[in-house]
C-alpha positions in Angstrom: 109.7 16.0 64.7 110.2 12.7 66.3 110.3 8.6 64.9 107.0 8.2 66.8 107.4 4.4 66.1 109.5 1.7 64.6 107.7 -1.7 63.1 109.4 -4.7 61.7 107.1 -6.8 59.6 108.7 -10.6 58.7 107.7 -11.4 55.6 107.4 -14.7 53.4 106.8 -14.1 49.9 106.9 -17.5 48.2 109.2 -17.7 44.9 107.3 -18.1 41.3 106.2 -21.2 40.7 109.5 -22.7 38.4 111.7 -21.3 41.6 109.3 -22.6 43.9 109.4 -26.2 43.0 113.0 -26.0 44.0 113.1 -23.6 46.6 109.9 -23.9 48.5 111.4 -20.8 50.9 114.3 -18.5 50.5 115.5 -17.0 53.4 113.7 -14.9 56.0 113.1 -11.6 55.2 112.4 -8.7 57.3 111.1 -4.9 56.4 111.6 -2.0 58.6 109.3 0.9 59.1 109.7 4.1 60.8 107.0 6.6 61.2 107.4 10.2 62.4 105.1 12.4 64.4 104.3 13.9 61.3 103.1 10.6 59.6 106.0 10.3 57.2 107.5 7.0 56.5 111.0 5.3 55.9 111.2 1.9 55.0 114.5 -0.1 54.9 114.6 -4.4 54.7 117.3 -7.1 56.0 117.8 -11.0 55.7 116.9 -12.1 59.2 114.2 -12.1 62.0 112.7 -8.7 63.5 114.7 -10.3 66.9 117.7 -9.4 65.3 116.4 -5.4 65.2 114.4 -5.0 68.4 117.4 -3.9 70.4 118.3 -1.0 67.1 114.5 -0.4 67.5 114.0 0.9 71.0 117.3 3.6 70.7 115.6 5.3 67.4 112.3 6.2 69.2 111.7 9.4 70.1 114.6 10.5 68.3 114.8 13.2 65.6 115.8 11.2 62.3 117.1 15.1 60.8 120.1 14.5 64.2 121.0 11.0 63.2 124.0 9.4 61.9 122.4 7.7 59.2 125.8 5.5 58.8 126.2 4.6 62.2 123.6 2.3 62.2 122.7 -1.1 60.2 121.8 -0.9 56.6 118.4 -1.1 57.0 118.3 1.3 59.0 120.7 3.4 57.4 118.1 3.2 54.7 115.3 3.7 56.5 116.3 6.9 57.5 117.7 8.3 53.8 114.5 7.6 53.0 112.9 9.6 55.5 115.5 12.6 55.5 115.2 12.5 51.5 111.2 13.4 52.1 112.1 15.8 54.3 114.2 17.3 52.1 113.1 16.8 49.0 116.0 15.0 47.3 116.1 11.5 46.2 118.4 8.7 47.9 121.1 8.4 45.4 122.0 12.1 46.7 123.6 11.0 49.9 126.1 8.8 47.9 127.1 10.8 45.3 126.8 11.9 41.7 124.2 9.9 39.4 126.0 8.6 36.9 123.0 6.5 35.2 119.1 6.7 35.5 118.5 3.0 34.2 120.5 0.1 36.2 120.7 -3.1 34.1 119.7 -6.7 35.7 119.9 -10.3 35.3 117.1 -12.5 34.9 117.6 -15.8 37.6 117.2 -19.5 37.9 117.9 -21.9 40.4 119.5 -25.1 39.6 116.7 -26.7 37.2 116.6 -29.5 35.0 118.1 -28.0 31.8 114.9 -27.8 29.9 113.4 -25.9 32.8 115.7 -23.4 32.8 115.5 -23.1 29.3 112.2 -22.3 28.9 112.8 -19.8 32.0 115.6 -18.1 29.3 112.6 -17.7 27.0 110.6 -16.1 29.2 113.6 -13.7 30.4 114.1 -12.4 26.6 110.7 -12.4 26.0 110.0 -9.7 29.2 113.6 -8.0 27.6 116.3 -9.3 29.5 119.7 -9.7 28.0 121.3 -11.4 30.7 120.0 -14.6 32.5 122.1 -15.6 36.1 122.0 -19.0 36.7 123.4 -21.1 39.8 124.9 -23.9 37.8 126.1 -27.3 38.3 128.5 -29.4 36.8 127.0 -32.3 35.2 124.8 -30.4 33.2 125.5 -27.1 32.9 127.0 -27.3 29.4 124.1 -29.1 28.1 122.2 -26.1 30.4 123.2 -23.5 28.0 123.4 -24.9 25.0 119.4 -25.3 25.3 119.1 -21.7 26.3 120.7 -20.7 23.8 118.5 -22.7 21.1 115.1 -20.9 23.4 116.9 -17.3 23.6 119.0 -16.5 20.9 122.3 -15.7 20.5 122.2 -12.3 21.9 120.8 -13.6 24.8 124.1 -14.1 27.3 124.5 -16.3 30.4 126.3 -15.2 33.7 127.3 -19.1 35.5 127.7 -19.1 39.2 128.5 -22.8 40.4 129.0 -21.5 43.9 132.4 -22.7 43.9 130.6 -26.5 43.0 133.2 -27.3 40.0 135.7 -27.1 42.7 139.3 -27.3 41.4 141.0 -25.6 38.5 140.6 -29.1 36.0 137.2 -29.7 36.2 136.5 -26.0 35.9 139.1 -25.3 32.9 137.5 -28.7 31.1 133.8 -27.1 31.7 135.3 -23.8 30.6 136.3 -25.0 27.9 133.1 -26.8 26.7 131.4 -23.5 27.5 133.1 -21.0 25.6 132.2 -23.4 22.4 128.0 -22.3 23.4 129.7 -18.9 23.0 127.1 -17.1 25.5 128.5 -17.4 28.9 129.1 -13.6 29.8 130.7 -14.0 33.0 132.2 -17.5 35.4 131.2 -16.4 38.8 133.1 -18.7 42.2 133.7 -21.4 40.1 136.3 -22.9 42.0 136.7 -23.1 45.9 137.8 -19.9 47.6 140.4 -20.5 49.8 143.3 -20.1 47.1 143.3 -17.1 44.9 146.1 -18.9 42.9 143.3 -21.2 41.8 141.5 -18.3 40.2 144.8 -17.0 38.5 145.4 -20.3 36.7 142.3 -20.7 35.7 142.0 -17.3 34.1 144.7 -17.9 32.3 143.0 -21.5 30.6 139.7 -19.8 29.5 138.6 -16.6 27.7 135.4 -16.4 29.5 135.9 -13.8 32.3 135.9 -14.6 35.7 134.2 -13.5 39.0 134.6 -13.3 42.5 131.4 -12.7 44.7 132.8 -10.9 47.5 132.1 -7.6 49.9 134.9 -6.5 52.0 136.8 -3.6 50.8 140.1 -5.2 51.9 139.6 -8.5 50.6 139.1 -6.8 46.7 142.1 -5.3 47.4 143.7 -8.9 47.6 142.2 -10.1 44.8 143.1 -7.3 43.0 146.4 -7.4 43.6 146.4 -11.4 42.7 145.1 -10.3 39.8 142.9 -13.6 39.0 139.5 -11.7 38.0 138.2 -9.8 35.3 135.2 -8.4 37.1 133.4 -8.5 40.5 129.7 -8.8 42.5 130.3 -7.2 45.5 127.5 -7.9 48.2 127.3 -6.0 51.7 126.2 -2.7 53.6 125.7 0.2 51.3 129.1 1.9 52.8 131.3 -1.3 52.3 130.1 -1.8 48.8 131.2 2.1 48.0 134.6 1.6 49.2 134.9 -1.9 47.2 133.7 -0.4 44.0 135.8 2.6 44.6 138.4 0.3 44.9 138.1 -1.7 41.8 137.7 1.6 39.8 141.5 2.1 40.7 142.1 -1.0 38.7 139.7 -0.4 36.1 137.5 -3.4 37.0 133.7 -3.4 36.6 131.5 -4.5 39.1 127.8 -5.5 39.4 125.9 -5.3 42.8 124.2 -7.7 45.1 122.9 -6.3 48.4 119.6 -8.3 48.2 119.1 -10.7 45.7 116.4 -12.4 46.1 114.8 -9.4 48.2 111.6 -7.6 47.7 111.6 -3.9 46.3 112.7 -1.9 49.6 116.0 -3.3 49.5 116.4 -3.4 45.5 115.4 0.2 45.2 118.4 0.9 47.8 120.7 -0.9 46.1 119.4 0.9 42.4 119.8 4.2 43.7 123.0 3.7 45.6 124.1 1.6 41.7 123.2 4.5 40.0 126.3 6.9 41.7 128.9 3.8 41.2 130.9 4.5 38.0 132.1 0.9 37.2 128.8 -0.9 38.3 128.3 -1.3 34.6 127.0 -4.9 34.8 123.7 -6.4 35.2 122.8 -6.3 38.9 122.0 -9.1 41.1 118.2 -7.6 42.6 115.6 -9.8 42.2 112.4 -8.8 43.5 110.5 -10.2 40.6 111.3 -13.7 41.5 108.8 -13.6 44.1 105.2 -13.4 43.3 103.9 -10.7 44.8 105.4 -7.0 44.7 105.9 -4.9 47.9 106.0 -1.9 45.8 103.1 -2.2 43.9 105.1 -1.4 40.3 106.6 1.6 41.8 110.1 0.3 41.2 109.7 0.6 37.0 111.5 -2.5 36.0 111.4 -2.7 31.7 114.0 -4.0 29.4 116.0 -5.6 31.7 116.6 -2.2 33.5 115.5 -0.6 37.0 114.5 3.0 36.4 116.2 4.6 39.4 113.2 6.2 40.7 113.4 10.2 41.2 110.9 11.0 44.0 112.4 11.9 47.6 114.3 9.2 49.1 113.2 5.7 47.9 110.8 7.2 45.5 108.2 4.3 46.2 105.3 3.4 47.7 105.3 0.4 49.9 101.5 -1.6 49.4 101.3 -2.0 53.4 98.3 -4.5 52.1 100.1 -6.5 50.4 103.0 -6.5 53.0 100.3 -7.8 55.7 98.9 -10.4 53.7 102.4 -12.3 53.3 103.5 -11.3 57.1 104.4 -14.0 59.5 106.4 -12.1 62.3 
């Protein structure tokens, strides 16, 4: 058996309408597809143009994906081919990472910066589809009144993770905003709230708020740093499947919990990677950054079960979905 042929579709999915008023495009978005001799397919997906892959392309063909080294090669094509050896075999993707440690991977619900009322109406419709948790990018001159409206629309229960992208900028502005935001009393997690050139920064101000903090981050040695700075209570760690093991792994060692980002705003290929590689990760106990359902159309066809604010890490051989080539053609530009 042989990859008789290796596709990359481009893809532009527009956002839901409340994202799309804001963010009209996201980023490019490309899905991989190899097809064997015998008419099997792998599918694997990356932020970035097809050009980026057509060089990757040309060295898999011909090849037999059972000889590779799935690892040696870029993520989505690392996934590509799990997926394909997994049919083969007859074992699911979260096999070649490890032991399954959970069959249902909690995630966020997500908004863009919005006027306040916007996004709380968007927290209404989060709880009312069964999140718990609603990730917002947030901005300083409103995001206090921000959640306090979500939590008149959502409820108590219903918790908010804040990610300024580093816009509060220095430790007073962030520990006064802190401050006003632990009185709402459901901010679950500050993520980059201050610039990141100073881990110091992230020490003082953990030490001026009882919300917990959050570095976004990916390379294994730079959670090590922070680590050992010991300014964070938890982490979202972004990246290759391999370098977001070895981060994870690391944090374990200092019994700090994690969440996941690979994608984020992706469409189901990538997601279902990132669930099934989530489900083998011990201390990825927090609502995961994957957001296929911000787009409005659904690569998979429902075949990544999202309910309750949960992915159900699907059990077929490798991904365990089926990709709706259809719809994949209709929203193809490259």
């Amino acid at each position: 058996m042989h990859i008789a042929s290796v596709d990359l579709f481009e893809v532009e999915i527009p956002p839901i309408p409340p994202i799309r008023k804001y963010l009209p495009k996201i980023y490019d978005i490309t899905l991989v597809r190899l097809r064997t001799d015998a008419g099997l397919e792998g599918w694997g997906e990356y932020q970035g143009k097809p050009a980026a892959y057509q060089g990757v392309a040309a060295q898999l063909l011909d090849q037999d994906p059972e000889r590779l080294d799935p690892w040696s090669y870029p993520d989505a094509v690392t996934c590509a081919l799990v997926d394909l050896c997994g049919q083969l075999w007859g074992v699911p993707a979260w096999r070649f990472f490890g032991h399954q440690v959970r069959q249902r991977v909690p995630v966020s619900y997500w908004s863009c910066p919005m006027e306040p009322a916007e996004t709380a109406a968007q927290a209404e419709v989060g709880r009312r589809q069964g999140f718990t948790n609603h990730k917002l990018k947030a901005r300083s001159w409103n995001i206090v009144e921000t959640v306090r409206l979500m939590r008149q629309a959502a409820g108590p229960d219903y918790t908010v993770g804040v990610d300024p992208n580093t816009q509060f900028g220095y430790v007073p502005q962030a520990a006064r905003l802190a401050r006003e935001l632990e009185a709402c009393g459901t901010v679950s997690v500050l993520e980059d709230p201050v610039l990141k050139n100073n881990l110091d920064w992230y020490r003082l101000l953990r030490q001026k708020t009882v919300i917990p903090l959050a570095l976004h981050t990916g390379a294994p040695a730079h959670v090590l740093a922070i680590l050992k700075a010991e300014c964070v209570d938890c982490l979202n760690l972004g990246g290759s499947s391999r370098s977001v093991l070895q981060a994870a792994a690391i944090a374990a060692a200092a019994d700090v919990p994690v969440w996941v980002q690979m994608g984020g705003l992706c469409t189901g290929v990538l997601a279902a990677w990132s669930v099934h590689l989530q489900s083998t990760i011990p201390n990825a106990t927090l609502p995961c950054d994957e957001l296929p359902f911000t787009r409005q159309a659904d690569v998979l066809g429902g075949t990544l079960e999202l309910k309750d604010g949960h992915f159900t890490v699907p059990s077929g051989p490798g991904l365990g979905v089926r990709v709706e080539l259809d719809v994949v053609q209709r929203y193809r530009v490259g």
